[in-house]
N, CA, C, O and CB atoms as a CASP TS submission, in Angstrom:
PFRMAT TS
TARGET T0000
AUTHOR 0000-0000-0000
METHOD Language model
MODEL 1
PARENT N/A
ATOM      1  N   UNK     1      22.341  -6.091  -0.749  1.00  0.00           N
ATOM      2  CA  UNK     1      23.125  -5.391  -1.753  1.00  0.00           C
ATOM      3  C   UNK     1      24.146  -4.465  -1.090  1.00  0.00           C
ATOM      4  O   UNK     1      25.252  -4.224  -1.575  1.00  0.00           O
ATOM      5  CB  UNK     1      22.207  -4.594  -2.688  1.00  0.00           C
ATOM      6  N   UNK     2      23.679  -3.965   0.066  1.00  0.00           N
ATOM      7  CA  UNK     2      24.442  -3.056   0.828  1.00  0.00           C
ATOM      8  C   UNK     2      24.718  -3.171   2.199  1.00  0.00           C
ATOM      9  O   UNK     2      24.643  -2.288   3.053  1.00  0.00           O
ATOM     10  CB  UNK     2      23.949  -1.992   0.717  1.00  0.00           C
ATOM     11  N   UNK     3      25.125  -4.630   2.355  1.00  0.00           N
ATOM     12  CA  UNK     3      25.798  -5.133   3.541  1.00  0.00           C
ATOM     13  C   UNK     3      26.999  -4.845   3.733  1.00  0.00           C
ATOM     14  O   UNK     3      27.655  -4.342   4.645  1.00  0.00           O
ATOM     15  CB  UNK     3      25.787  -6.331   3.646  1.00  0.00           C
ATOM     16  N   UNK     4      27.210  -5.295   2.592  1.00  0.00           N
ATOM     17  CA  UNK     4      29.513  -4.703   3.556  1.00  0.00           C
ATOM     18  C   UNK     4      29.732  -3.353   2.619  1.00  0.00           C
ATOM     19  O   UNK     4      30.711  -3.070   1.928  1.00  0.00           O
ATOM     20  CB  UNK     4      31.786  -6.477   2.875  1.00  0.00           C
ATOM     21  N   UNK     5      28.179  -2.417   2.871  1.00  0.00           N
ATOM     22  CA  UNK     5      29.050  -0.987   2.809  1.00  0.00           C
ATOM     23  C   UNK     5      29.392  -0.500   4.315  1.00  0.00           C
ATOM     24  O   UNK     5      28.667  -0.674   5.295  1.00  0.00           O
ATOM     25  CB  UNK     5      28.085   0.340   1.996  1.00  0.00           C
ATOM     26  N   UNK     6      30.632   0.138   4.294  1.00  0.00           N
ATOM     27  CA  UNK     6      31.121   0.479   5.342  1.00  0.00           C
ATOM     28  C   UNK     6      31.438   2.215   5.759  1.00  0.00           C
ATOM     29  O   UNK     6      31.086   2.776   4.721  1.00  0.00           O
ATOM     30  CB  UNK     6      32.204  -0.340   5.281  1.00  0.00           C
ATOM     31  N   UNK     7      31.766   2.981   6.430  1.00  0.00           N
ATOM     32  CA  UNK     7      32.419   4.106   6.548  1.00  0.00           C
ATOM     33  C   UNK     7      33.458   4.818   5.888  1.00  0.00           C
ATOM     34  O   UNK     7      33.644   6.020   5.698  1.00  0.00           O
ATOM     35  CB  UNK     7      32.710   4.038   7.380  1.00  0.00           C
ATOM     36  N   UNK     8      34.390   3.307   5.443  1.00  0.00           N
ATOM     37  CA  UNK     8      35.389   3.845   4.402  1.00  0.00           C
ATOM     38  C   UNK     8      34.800   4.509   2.975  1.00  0.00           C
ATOM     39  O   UNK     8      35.028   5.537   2.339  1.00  0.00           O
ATOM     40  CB  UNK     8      36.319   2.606   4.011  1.00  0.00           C
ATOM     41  N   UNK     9      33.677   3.031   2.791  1.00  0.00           N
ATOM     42  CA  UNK     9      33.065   3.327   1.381  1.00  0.00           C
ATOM     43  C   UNK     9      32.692   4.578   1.307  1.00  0.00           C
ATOM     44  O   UNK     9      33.240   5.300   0.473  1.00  0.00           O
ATOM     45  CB  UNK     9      31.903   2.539   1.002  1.00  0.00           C
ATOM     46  N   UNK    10      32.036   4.913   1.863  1.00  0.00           N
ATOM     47  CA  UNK    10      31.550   6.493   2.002  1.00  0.00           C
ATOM     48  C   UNK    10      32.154   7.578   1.913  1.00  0.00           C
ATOM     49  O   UNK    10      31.972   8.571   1.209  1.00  0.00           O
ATOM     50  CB  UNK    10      31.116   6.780   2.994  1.00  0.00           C
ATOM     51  N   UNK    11      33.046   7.265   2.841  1.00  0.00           N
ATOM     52  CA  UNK    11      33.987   8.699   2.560  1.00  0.00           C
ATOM     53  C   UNK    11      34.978   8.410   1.118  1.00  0.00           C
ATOM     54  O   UNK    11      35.363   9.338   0.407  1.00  0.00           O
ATOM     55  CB  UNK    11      35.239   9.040   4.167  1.00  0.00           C
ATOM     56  N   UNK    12      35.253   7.164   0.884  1.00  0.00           N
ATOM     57  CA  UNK    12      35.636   7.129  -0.542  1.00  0.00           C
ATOM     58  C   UNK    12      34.510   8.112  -1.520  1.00  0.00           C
ATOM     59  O   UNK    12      34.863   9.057  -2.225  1.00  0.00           O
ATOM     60  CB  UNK    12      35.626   5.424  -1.020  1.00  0.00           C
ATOM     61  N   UNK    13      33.200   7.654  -1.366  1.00  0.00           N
ATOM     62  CA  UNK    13      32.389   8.085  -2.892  1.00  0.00           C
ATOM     63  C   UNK    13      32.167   9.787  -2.144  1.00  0.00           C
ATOM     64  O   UNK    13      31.403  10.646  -2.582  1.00  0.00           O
ATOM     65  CB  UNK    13      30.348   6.859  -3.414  1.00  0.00           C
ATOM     66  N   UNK    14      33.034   9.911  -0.986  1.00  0.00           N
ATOM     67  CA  UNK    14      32.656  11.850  -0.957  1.00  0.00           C
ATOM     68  C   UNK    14      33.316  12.210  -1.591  1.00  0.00           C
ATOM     69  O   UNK    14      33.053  13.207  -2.264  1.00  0.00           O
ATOM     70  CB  UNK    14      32.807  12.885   0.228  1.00  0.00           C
ATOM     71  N   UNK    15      34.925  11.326  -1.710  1.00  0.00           N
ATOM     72  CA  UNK    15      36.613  12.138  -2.019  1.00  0.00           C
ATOM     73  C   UNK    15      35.786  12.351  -3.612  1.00  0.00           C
ATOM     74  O   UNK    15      35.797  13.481  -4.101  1.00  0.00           O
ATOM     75  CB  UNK    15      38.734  10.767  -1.935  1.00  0.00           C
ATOM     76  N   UNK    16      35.155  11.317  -4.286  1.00  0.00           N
ATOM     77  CA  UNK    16      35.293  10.977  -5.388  1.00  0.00           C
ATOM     78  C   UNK    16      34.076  12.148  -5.673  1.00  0.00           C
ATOM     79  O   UNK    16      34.571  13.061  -6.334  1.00  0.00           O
ATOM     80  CB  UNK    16      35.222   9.346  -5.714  1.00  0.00           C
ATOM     81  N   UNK    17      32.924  12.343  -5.433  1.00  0.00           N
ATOM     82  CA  UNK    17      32.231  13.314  -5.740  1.00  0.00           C
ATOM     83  C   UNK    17      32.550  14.918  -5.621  1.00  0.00           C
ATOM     84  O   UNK    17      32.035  15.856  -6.230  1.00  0.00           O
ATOM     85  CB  UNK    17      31.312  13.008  -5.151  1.00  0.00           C
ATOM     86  N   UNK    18      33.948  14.898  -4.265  1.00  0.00           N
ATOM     87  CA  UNK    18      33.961  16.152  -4.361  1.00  0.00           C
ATOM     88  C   UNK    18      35.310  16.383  -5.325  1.00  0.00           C
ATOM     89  O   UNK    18      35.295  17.547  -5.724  1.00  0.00           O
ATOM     90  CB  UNK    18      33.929  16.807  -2.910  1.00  0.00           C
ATOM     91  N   UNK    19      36.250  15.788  -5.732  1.00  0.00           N
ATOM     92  CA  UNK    19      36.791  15.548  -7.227  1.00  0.00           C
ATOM     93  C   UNK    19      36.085  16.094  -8.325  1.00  0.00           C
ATOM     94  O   UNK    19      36.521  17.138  -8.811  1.00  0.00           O
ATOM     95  CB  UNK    19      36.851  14.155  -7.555  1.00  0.00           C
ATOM     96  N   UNK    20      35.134  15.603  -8.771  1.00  0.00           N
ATOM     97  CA  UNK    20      34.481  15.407  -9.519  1.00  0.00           C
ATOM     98  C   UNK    20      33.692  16.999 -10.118  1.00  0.00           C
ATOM     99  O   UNK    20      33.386  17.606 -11.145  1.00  0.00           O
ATOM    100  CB  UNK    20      33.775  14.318  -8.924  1.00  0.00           C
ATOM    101  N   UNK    21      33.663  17.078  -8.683  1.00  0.00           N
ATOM    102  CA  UNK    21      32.297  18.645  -8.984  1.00  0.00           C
ATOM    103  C   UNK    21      32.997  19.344  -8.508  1.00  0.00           C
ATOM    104  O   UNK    21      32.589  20.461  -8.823  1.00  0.00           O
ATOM    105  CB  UNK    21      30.585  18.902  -8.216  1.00  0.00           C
ATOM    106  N   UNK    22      34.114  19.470  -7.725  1.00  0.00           N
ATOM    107  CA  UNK    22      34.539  20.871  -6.893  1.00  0.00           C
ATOM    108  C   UNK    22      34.449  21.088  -5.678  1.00  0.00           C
ATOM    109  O   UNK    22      33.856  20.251  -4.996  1.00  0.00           O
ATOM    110  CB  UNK    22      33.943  21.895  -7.205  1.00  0.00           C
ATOM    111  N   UNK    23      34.860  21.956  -5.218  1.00  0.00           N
ATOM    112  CA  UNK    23      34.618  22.574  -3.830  1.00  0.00           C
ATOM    113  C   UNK    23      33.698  23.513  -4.332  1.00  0.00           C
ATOM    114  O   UNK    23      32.585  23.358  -3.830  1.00  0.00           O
ATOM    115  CB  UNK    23      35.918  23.233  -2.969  1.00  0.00           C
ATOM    116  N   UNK    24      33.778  24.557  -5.255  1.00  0.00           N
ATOM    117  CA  UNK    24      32.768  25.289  -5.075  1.00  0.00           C
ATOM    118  C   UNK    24      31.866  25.050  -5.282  1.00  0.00           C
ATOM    119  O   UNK    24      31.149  25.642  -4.476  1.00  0.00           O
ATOM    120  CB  UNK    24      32.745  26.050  -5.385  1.00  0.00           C
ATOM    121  N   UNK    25      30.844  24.024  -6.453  1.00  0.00           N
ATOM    122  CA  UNK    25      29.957  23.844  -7.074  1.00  0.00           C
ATOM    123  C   UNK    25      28.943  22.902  -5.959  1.00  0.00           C
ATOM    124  O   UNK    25      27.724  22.844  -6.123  1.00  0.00           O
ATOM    125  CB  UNK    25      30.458  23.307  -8.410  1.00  0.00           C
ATOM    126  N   UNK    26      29.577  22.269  -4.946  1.00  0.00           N
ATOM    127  CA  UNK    26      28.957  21.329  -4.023  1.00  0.00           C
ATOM    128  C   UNK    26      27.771  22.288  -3.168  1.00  0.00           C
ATOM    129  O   UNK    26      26.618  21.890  -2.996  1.00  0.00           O
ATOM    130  CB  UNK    26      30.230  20.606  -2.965  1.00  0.00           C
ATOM    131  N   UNK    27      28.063  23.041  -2.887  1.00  0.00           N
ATOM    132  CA  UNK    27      27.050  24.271  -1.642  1.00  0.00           C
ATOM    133  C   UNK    27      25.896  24.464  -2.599  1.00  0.00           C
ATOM    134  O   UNK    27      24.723  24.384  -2.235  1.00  0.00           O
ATOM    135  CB  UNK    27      27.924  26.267  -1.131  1.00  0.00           C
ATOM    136  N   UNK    28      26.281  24.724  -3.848  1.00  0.00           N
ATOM    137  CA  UNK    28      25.106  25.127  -5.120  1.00  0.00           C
ATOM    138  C   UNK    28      24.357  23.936  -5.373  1.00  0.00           C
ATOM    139  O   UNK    28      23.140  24.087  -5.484  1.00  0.00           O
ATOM    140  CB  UNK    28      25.786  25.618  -6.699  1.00  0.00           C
ATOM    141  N   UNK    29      24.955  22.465  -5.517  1.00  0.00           N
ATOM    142  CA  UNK    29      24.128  21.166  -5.711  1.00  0.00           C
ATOM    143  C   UNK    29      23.214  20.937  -4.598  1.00  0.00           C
ATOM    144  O   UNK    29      21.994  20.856  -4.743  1.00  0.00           O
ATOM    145  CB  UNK    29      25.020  19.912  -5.842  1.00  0.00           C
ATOM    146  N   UNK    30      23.957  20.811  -3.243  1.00  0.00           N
ATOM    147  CA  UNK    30      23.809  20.787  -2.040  1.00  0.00           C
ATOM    148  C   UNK    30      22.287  21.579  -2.261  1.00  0.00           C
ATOM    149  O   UNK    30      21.301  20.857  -2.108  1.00  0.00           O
ATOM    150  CB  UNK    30      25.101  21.431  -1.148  1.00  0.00           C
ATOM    151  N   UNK    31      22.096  22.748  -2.544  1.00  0.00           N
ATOM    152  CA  UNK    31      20.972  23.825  -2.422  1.00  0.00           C
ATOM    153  C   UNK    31      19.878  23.714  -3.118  1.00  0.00           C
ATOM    154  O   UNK    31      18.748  24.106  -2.827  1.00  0.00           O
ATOM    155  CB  UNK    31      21.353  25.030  -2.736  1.00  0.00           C
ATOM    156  N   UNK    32      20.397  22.943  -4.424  1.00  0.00           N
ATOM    157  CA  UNK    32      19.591  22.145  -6.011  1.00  0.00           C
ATOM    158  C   UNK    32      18.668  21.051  -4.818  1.00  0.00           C
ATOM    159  O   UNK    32      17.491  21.230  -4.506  1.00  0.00           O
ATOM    160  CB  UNK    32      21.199  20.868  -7.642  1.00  0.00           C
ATOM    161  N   UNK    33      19.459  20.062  -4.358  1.00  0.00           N
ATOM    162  CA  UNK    33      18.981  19.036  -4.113  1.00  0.00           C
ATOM    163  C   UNK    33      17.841  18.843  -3.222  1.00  0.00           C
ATOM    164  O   UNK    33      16.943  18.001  -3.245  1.00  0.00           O
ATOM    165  CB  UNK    33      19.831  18.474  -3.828  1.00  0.00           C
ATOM    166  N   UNK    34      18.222  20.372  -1.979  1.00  0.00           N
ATOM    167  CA  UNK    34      16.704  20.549  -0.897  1.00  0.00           C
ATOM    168  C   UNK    34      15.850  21.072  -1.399  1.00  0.00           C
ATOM    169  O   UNK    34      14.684  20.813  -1.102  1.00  0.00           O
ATOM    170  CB  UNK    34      16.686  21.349   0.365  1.00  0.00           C
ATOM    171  N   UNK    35      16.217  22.054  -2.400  1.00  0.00           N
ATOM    172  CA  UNK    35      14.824  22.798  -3.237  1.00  0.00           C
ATOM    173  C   UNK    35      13.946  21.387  -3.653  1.00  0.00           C
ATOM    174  O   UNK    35      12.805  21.077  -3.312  1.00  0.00           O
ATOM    175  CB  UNK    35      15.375  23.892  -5.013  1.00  0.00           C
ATOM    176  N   UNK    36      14.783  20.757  -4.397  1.00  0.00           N
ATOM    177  CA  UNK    36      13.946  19.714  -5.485  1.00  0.00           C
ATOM    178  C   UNK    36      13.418  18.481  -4.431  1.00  0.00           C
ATOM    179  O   UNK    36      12.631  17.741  -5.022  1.00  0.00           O
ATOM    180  CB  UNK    36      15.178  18.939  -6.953  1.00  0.00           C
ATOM    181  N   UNK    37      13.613  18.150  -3.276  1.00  0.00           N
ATOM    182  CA  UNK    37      12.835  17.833  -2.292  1.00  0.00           C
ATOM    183  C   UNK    37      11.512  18.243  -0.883  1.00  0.00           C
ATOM    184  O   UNK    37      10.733  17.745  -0.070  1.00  0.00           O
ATOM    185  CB  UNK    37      13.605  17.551  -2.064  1.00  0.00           C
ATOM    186  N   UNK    38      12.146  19.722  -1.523  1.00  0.00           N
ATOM    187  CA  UNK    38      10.951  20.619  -0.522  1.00  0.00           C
ATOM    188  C   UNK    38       9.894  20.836  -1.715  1.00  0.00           C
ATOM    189  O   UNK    38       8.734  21.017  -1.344  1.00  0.00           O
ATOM    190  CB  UNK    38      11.593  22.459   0.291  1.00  0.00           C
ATOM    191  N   UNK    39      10.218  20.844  -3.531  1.00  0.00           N
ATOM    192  CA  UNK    39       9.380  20.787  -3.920  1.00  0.00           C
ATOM    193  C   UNK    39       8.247  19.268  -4.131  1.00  0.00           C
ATOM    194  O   UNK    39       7.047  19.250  -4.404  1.00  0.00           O
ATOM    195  CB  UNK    39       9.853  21.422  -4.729  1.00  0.00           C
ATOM    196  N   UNK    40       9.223  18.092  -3.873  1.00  0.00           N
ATOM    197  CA  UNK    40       8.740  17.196  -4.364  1.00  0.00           C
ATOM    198  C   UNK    40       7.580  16.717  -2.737  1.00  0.00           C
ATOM    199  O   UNK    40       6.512  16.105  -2.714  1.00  0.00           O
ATOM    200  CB  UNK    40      10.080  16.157  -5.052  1.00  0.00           C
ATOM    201  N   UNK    41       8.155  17.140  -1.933  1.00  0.00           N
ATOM    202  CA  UNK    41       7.366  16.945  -0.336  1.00  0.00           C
ATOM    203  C   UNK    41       6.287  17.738  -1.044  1.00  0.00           C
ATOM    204  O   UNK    41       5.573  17.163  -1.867  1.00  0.00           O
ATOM    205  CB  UNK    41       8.159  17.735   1.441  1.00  0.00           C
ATOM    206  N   UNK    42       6.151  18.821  -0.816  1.00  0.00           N
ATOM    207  CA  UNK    42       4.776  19.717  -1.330  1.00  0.00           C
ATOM    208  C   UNK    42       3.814  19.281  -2.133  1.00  0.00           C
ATOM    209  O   UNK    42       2.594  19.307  -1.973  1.00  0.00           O
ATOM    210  CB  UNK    42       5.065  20.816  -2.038  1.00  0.00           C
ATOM    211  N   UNK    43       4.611  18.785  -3.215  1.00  0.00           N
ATOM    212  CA  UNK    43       3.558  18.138  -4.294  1.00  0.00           C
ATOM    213  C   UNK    43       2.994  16.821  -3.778  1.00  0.00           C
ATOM    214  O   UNK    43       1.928  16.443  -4.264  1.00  0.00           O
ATOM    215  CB  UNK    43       4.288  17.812  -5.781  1.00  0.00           C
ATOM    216  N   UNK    44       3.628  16.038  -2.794  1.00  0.00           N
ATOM    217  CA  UNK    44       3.303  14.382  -2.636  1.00  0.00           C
ATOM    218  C   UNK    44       2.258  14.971  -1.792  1.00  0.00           C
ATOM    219  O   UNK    44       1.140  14.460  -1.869  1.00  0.00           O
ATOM    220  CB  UNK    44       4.553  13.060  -1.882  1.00  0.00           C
ATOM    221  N   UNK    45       2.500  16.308  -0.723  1.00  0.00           N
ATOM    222  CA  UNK    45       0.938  16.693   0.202  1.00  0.00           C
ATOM    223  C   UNK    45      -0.257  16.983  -0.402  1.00  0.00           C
ATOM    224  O   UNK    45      -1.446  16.831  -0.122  1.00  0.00           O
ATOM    225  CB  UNK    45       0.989  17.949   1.050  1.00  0.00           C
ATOM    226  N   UNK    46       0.527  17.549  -1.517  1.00  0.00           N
ATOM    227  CA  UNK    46      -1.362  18.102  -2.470  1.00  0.00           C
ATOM    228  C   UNK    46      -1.654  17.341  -3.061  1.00  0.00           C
ATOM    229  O   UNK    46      -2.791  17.405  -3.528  1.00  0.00           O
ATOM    230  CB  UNK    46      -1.664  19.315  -3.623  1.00  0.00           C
ATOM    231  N   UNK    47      -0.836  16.232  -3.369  1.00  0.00           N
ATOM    232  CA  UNK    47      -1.328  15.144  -4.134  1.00  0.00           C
ATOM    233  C   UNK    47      -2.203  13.890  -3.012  1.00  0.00           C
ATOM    234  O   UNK    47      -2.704  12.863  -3.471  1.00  0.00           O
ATOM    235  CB  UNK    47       0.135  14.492  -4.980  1.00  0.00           C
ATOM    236  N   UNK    48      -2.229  14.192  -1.780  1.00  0.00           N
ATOM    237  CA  UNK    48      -2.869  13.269  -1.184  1.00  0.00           C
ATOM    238  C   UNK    48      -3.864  14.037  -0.907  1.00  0.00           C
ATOM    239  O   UNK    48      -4.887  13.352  -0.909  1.00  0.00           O
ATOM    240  CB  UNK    48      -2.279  12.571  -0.172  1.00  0.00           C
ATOM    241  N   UNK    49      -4.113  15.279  -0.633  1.00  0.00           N
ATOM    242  CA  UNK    49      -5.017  16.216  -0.309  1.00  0.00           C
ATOM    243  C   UNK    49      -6.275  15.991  -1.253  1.00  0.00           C
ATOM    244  O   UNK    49      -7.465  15.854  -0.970  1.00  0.00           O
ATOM    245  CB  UNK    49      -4.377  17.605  -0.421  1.00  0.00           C
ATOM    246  N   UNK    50      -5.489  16.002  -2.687  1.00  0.00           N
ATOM    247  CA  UNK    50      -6.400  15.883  -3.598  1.00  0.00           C
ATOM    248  C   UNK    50      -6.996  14.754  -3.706  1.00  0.00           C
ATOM    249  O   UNK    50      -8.202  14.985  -3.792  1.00  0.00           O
ATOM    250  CB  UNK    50      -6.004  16.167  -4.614  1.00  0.00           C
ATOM    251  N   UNK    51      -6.687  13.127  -3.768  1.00  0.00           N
ATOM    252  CA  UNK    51      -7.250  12.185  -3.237  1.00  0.00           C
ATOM    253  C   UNK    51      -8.573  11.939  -2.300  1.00  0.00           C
ATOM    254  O   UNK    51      -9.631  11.374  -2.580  1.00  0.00           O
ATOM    255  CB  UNK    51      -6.416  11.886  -2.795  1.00  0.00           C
ATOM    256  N   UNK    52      -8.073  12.655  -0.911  1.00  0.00           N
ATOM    257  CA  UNK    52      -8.593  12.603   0.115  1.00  0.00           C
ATOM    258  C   UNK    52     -10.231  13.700  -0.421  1.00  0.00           C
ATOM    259  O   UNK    52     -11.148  13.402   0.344  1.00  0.00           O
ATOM    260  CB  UNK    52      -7.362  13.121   1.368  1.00  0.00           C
ATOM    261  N   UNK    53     -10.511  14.375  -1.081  1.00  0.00           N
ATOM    262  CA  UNK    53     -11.315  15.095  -1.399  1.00  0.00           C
ATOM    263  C   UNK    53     -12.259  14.221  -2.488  1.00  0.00           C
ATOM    264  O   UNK    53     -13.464  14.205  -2.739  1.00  0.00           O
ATOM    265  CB  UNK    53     -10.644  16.312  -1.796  1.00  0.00           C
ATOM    266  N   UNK    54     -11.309  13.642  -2.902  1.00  0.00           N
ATOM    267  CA  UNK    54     -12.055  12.591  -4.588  1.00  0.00           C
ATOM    268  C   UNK    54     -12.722  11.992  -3.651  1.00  0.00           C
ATOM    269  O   UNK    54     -13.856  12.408  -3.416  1.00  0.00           O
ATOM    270  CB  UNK    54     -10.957  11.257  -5.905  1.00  0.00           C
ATOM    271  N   UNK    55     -12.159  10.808  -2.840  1.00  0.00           N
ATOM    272  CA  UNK    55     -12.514   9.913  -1.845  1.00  0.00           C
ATOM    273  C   UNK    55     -14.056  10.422  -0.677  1.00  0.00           C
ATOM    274  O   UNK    55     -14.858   9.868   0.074  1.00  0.00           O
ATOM    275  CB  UNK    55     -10.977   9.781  -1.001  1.00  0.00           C
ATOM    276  N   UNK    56     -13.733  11.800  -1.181  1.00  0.00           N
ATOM    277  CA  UNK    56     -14.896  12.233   0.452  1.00  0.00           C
ATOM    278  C   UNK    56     -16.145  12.832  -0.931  1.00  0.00           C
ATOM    279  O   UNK    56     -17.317  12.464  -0.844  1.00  0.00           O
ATOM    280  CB  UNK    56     -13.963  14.283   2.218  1.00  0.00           C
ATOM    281  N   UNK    57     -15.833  13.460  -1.743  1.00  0.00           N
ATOM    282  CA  UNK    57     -16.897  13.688  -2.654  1.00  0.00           C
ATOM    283  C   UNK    57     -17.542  11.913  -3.335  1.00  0.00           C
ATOM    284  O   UNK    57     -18.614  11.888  -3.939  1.00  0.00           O
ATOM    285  CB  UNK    57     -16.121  14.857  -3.989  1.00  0.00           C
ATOM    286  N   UNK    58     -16.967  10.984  -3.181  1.00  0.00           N
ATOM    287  CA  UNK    58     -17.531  10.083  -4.046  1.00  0.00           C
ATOM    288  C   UNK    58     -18.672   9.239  -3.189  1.00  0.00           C
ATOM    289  O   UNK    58     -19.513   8.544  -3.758  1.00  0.00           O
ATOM    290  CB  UNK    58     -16.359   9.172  -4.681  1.00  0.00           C
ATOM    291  N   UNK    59     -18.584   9.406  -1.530  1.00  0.00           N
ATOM    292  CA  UNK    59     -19.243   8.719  -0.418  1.00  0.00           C
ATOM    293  C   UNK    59     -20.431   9.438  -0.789  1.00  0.00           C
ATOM    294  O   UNK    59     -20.314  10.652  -0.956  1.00  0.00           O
ATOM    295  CB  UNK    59     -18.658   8.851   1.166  1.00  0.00           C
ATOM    296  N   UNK    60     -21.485   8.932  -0.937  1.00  0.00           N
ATOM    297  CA  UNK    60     -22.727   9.173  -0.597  1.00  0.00           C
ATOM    298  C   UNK    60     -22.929   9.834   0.552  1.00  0.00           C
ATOM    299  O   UNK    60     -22.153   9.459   1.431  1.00  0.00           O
ATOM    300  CB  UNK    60     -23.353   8.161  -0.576  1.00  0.00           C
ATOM    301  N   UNK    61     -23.775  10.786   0.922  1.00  0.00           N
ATOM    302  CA  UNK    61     -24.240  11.313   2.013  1.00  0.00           C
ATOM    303  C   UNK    61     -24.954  10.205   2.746  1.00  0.00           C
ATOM    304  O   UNK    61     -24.878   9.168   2.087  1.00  0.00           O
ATOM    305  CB  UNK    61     -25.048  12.467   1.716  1.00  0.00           C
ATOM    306  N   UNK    62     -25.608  10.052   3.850  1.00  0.00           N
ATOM    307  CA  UNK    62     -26.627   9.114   4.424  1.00  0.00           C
ATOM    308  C   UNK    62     -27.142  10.250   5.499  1.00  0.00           C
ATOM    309  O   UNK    62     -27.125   9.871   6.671  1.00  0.00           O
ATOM    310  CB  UNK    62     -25.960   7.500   5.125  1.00  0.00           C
ATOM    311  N   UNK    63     -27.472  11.222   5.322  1.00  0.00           N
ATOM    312  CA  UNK    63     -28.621  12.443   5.881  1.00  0.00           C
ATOM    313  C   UNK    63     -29.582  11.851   4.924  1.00  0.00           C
ATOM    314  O   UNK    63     -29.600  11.436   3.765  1.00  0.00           O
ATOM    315  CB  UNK    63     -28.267  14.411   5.635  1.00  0.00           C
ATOM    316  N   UNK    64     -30.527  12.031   6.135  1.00  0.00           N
ATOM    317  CA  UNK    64     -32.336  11.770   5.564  1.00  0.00           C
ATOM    318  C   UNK    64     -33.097  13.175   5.919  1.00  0.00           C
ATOM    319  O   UNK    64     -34.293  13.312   5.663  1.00  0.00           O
ATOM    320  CB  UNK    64     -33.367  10.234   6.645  1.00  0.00           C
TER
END
């Protein structure tokens, strides 16, 4: 699907995004976008954490 994207393409869809939103508003999205990935990292860790606990409470002990 994304074989003959190239370098041009890219800097085309920057001209066109930074059109679009601004110069100023980009630093503020820019800031939106790591929050909402440092939150979504965090949650995918506690969400395996929590797993990993289901998984270790459901094993039977085998102490005699």
């Amino acid at each position: 699907m994304l074989q003959g994207f190239t370098g041009w393409h890219a800097l085309i869809i920057l001209a066109v995004i930074l059109l679009l939103f601004g110069a100023t508003k980009l630093p503020g999205l820019a800031k939106s976008v790591g929050q909402s990935m440092k939150i979504f990292k965090n949650e995918m860790k506690s969400g395996e954490a929590e797993e990993e606990a289901k998984k270790d409470d459901a094993k039977p002990s085998s102490k005699s």
